[in-house]
C-alpha positions as CSV (number, residue, x, y, z in Angstrom):
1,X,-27.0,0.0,29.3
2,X,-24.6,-1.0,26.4
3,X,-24.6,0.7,23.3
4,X,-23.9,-0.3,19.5
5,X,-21.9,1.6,17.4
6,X,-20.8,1.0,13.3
7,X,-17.5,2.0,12.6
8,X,-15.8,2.4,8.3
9,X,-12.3,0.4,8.4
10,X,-10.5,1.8,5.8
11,X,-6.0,1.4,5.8
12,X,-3.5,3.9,6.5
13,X,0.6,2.4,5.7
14,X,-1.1,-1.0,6.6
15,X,-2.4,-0.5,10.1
16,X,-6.5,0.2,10.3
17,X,-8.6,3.2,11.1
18,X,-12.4,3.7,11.6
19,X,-14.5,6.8,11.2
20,X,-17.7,6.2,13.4
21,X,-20.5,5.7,10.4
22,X,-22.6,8.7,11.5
23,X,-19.7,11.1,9.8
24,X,-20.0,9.3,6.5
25,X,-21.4,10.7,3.6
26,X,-20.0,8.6,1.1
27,X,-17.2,6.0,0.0
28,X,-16.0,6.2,-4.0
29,X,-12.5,6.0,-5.7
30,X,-10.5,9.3,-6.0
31,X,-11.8,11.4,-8.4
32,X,-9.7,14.1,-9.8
33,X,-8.2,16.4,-7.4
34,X,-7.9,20.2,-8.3
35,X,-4.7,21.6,-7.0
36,X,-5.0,24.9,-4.6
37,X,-2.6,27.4,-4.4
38,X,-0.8,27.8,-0.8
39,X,-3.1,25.2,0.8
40,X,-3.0,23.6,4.2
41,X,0.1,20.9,4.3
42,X,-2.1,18.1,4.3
43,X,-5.0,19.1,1.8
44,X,-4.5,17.8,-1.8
45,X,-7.1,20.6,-3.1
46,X,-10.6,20.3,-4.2
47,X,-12.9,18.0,-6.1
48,X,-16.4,18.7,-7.7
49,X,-19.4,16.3,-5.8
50,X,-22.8,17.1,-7.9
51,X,-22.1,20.4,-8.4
52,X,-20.0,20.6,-5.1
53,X,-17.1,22.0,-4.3
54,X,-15.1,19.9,-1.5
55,X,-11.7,20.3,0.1
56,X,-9.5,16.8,0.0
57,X,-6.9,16.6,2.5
58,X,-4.6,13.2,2.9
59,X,-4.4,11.2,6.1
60,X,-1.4,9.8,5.0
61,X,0.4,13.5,4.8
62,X,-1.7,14.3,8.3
63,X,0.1,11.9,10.4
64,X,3.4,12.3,8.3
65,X,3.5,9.1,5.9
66,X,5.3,9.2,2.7
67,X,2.1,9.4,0.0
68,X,0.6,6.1,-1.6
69,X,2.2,7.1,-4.8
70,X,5.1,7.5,-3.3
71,X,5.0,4.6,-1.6
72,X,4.1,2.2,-4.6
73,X,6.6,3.7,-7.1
74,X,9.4,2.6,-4.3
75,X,7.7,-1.2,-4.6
76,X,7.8,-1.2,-8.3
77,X,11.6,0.3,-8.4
78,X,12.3,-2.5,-6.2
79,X,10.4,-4.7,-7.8
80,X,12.4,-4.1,-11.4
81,X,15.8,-4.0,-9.6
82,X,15.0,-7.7,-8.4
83,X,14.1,-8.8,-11.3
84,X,16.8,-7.4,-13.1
85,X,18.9,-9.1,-10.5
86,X,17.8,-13.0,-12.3
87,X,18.4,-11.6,-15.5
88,X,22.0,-10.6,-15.0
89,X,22.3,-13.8,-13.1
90,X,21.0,-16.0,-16.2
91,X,23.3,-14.0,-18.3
92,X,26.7,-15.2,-16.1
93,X,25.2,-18.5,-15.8
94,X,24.8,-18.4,-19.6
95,X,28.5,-17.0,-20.2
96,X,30.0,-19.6,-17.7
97,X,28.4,-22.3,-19.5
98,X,30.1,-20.9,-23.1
99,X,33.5,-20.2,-21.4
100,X,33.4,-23.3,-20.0
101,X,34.5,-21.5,-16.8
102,X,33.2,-21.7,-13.0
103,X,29.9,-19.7,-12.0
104,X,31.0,-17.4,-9.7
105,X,27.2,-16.2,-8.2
106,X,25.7,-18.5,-5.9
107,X,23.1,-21.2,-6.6
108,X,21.2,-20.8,-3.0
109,X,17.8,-19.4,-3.5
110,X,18.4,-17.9,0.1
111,X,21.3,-16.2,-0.5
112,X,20.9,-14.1,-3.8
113,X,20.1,-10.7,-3.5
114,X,16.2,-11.5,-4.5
115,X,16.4,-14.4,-2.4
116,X,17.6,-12.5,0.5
117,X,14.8,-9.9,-0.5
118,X,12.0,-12.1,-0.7
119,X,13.0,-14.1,2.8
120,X,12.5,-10.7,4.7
121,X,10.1,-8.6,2.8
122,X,6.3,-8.4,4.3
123,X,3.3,-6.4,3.1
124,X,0.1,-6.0,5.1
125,X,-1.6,-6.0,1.5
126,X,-3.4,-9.3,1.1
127,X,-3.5,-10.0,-2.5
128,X,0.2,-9.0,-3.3
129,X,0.9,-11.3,-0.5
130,X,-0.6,-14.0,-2.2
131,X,1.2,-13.3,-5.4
132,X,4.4,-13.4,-3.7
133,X,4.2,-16.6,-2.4
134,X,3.7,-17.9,-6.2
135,X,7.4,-16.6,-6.6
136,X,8.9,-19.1,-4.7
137,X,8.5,-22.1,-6.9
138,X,10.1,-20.4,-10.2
139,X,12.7,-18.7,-7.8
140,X,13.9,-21.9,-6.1
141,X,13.5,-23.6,-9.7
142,X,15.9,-21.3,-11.2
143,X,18.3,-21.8,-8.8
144,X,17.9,-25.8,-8.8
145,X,18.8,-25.6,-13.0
146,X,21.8,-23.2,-12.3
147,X,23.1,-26.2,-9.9
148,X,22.3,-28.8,-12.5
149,X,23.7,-27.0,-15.1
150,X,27.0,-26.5,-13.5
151,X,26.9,-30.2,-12.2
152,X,26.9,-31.1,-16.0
153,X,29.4,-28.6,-17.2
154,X,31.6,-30.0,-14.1
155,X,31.3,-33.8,-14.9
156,X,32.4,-32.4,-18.6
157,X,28.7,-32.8,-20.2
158,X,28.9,-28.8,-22.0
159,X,26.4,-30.2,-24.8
160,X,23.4,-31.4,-22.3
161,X,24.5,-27.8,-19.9
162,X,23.9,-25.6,-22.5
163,X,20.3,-27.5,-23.5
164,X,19.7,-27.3,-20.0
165,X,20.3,-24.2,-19.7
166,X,17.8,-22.7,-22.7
167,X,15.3,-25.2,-21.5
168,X,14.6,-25.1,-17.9
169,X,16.7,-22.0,-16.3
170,X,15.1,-20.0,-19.1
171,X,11.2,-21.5,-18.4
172,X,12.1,-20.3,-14.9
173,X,13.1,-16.7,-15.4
174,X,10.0,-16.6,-18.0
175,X,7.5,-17.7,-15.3
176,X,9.5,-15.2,-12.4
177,X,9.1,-12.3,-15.6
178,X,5.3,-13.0,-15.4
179,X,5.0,-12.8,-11.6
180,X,7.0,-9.3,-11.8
181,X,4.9,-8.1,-13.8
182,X,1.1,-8.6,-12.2
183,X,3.1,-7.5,-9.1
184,X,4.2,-4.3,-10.9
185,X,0.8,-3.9,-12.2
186,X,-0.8,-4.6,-8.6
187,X,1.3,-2.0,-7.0
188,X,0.4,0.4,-9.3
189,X,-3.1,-0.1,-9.2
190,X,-3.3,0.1,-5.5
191,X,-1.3,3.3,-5.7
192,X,-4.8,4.8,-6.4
193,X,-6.5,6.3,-3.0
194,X,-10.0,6.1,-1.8
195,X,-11.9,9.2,-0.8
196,X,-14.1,9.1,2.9
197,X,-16.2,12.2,2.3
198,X,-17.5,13.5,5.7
199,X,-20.9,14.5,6.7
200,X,-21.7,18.3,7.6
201,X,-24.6,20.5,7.5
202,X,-21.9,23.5,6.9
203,X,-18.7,21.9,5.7
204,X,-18.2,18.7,4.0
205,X,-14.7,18.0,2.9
206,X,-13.5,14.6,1.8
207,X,-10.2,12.5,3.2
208,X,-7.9,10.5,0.9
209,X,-7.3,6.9,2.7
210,X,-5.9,4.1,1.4
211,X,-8.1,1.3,1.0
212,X,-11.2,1.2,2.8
213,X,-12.4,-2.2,4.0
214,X,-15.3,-2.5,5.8
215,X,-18.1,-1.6,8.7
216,X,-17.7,-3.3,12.3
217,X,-20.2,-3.1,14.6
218,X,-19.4,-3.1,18.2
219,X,-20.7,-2.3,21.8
220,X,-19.4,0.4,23.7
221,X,-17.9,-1.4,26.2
222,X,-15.9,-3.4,23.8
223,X,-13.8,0.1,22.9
224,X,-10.8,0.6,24.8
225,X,-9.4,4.1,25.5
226,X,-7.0,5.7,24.1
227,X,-5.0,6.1,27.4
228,X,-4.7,2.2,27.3
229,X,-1.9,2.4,25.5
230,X,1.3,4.5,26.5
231,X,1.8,7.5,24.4
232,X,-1.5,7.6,22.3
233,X,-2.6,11.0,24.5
234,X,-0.1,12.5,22.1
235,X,-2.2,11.3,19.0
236,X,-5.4,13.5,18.2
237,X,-8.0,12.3,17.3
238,X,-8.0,9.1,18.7
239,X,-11.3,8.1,20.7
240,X,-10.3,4.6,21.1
241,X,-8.9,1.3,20.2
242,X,-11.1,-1.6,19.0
243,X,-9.6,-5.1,19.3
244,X,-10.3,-7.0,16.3
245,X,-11.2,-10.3,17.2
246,X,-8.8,-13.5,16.8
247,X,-6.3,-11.6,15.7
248,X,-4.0,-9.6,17.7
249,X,-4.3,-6.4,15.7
250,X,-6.8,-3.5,16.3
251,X,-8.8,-0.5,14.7
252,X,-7.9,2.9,16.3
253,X,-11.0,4.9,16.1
254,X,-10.7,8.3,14.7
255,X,-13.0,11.4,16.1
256,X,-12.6,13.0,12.4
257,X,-14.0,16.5,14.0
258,X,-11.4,16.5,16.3
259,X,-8.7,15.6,13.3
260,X,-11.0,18.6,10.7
261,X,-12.2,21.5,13.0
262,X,-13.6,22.8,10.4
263,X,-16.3,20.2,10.1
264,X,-18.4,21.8,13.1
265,X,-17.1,25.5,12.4
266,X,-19.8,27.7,10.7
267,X,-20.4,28.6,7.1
268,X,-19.1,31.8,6.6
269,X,-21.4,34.2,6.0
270,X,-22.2,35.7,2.5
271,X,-20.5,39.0,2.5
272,X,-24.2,41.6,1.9
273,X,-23.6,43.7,-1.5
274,X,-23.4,47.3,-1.2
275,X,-24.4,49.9,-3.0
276,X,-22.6,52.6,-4.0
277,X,-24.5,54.9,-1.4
278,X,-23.8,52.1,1.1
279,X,-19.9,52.5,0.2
């Protein structure tokens, strides 16, 4: 007989993960974390739930990713050094066109240093996705004005290369300003973690993931096993890999009580007062 099962998706570093939906408590937005001295490597520290204290530990840090935080403040660095990249070359298109002297950075979208960027950079996040793709028109603009520009300043036309050059190179850089920024802002506001916190009788405790996505139902014999795949003995945890389908990616399905022992281990017991007698 086949049996259903509901799995939470949520995102680790872009690839997916599922916590069978019996272990779920809840699903919210990190609240604040409490630091706690000399914790375990991969705990953050503890968070009040209704009068609840809960331990919070970080998938990320458990299977040795750099943090989200981390992770975004590398995006937006890059992010600003790119962009500082079409400003500089603005400024030596601008100081060509005064000189009257040859440009001497290139005019290839392709082969500028954001160009080259853009061509190879990919991100498993959907909506910055979508944002970057807007940066190609402005991009490949700006570099069609530098060409025009320098085609006037050749052919001796400095009046109508300088015009040119306040008018449409510096719409362009506006508009690639604009994009930087809602990708700056985007980064940073998916820097933020969402909290999984895990059911238990004795010992809840809450895991920081990245994004959590959504619940998949499947039937048992649609889960392959984690010995499919070379190498993933060495992974605990794993119970399984579910193909996602038309698409050749996959969940890997998480057994979070073989990942948090504690979650089956008993309460400890409240220590009995004793009286001085006792003593």
């Amino acid at each position: 007989m086949s049996f259903e099962s509901q799995w939470v998706t949520f995102t680790i570093a872009g690839e997916t993960f599922g916590f069978e939906i019996q272990f779920i408590r809840e699903l919210l937005r990190m609240p604040r974390v409490h630091a706690v001295p000399q914790s375990a490597f991969d705990q953050l520290g503890v968070i009040s739930l209704r009068d609840a204290v809960i331990p919070v530990f970080d998938l990320r840090r458990k299977f040795g990713v750099p943090a989200l935080k981390e992770t975004a403040a590398a995006l937006v660095s890059l992010l600003q050094a790119r962009l500082k990249d079409h400003e500089n070359w603005l400024s030596e298109l601008q100081r060509s066109v005064e000189e009257k002297r040859e440009f001497a950075l290139t005019t290839n979208p392709h082969k500028c240093a954001f160009g080259k960027w853009y061509d190879s950079y990919h991100t498993d996040d959907v909506w910055l996705a979508q944002l970057l793709r807007k940066f190609d028109e402005p991009h490949r603009c700006i570099h069609e004005a530098g060409q025009t520009i320098l085609d006037m300043q050749r052919a001796g036309e400095f009046d109508r290369a300088a015009s040119e050059l306040g008018k449409s190179a510096g719409a362009c850089l506006a508009a690639l300003k604009t994009l930087f920024a809602e990708a700056i802002s985007m980064a940073l506001d998916h820097s933020q973690s969402s909290l999984v916190v895990l059911a238990s009788e004795t010992r809840p405790l809450g895991v920081a993931v990245d994004e959590i996505r959504s619940v998949v139902r499947c039937q048992d014999e649609e889960i392959q096993p984690p010995d499919s795949v070379p190498g993933s003995d060495r992974f605990g945890g794993l119970v399984g890999f579910l193909p996602i389908k038309g698409s050749p990616k996959f969940v890997m399905l998480l057994d979070p009580a073989q990942l948090y022992p504690q979650l089956i281990a008993p309460a400890p017991s409240a220590q009995p007062h004793l009286t001085g007698d006792q003593a």
